[in-house]
C-alpha positions as CSV (number, residue, x, y, z in Angstrom):
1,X,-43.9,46.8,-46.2
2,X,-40.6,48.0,-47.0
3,X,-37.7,46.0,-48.5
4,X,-34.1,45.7,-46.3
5,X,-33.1,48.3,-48.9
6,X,-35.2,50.7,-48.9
7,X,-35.9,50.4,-45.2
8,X,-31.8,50.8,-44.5
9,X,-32.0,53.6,-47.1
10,X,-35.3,55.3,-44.8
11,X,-32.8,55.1,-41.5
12,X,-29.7,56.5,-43.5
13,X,-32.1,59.8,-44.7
14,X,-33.5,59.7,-41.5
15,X,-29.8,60.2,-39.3
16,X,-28.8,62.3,-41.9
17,X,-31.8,64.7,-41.1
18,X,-31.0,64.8,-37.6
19,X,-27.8,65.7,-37.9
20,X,-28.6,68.5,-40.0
21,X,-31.0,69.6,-37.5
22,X,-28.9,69.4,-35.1
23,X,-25.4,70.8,-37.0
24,X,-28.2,74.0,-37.9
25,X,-29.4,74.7,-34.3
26,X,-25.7,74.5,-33.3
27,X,-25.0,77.2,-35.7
28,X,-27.2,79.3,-34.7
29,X,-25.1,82.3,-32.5
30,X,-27.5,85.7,-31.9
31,X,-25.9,88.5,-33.7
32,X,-26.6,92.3,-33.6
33,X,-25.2,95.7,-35.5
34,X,-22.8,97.1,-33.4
35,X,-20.4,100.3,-34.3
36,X,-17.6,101.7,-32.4
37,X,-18.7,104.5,-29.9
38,X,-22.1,104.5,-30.6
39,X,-24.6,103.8,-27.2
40,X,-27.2,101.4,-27.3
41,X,-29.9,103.7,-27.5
42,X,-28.4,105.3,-30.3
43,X,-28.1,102.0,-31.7
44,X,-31.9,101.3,-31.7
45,X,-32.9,104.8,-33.1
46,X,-30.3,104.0,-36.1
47,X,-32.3,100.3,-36.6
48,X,-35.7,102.0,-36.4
49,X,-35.0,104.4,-38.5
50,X,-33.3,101.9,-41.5
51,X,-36.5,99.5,-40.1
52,X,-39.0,102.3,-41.3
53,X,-37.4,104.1,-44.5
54,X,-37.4,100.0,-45.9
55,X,-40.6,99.2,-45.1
56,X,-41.8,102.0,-46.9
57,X,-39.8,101.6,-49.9
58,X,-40.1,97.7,-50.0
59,X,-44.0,98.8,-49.7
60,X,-43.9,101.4,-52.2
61,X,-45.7,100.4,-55.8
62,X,-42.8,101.8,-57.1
63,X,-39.8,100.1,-54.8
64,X,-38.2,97.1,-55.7
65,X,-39.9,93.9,-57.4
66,X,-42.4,95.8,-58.7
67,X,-42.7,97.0,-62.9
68,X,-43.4,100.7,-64.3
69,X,-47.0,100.0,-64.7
70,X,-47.2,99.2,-60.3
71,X,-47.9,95.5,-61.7
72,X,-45.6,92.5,-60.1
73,X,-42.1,91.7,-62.6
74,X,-42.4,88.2,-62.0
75,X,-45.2,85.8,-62.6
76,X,-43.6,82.9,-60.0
77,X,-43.2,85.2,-57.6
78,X,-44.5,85.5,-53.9
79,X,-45.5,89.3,-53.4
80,X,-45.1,89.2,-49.6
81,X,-42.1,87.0,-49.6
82,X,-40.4,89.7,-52.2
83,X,-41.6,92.6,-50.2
84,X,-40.2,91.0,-46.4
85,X,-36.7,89.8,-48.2
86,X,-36.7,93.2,-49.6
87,X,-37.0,95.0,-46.9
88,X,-34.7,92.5,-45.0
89,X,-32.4,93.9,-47.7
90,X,-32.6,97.3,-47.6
91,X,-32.8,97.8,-43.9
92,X,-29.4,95.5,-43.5
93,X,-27.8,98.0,-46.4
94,X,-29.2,100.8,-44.6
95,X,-27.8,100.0,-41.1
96,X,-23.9,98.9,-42.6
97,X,-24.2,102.6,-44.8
98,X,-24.5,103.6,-41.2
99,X,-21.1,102.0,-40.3
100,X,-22.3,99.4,-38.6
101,X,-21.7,95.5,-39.0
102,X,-23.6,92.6,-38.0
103,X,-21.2,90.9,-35.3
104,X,-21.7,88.1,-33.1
105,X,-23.0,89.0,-29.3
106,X,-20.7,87.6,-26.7
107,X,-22.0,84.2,-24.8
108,X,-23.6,84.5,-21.2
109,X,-21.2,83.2,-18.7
């Protein structure tokens, strides 16, 4: 059974962890790339395409993450966590080389 300490100390961590949960959902507002000018179909071509070229490259044996020999740099690291927050990466440079910037989409009214 727990102490009046450590039980207080439980409920404290406890509200603390829902209001985190609850300050992070709040935060969460849906973004998108968006350019001046450019149609929304032109938009998803432009995402495709950066989608694509970093998949390949965050794929390649030879792409980031990855030594001369095609053998992993790191011994701690997760090869599938480096290759999706590489291409993450690389499609996101890909699209703002582009001209385009992440912005926040306007609420539903």
């Amino acid at each position: 059974m727990l102490g009046t300490g450590a039980a207080a100390a439980y409920l404290l961590f406890m509200k603390g962890c829902v209001l985190l949960l609850v300050a992070g959902l709040a935060a969460c507002t849906p973004v998108a790339y968006q350019k001046p000018g450019v149609t929304a179909l032109e938009s998803e071509a432009d995402q495709r395409d950066c989608r694509m070229m970093a998949m390949r490259e965050a794929h390649s044996p030879f792409g980031l993450g990855w030594g001369p020999s095609g053998y992993r740099r790191w011994v701690f690291s997760d090869p599938l966590l480096d290759r999706m927050r590489n291409e993450s990466a690389l499609a996101d440079f890909c699209m703002r080389a582009r001209g385009y910037r992440l912005q926040p989409l306007p609420s539903p009214s």
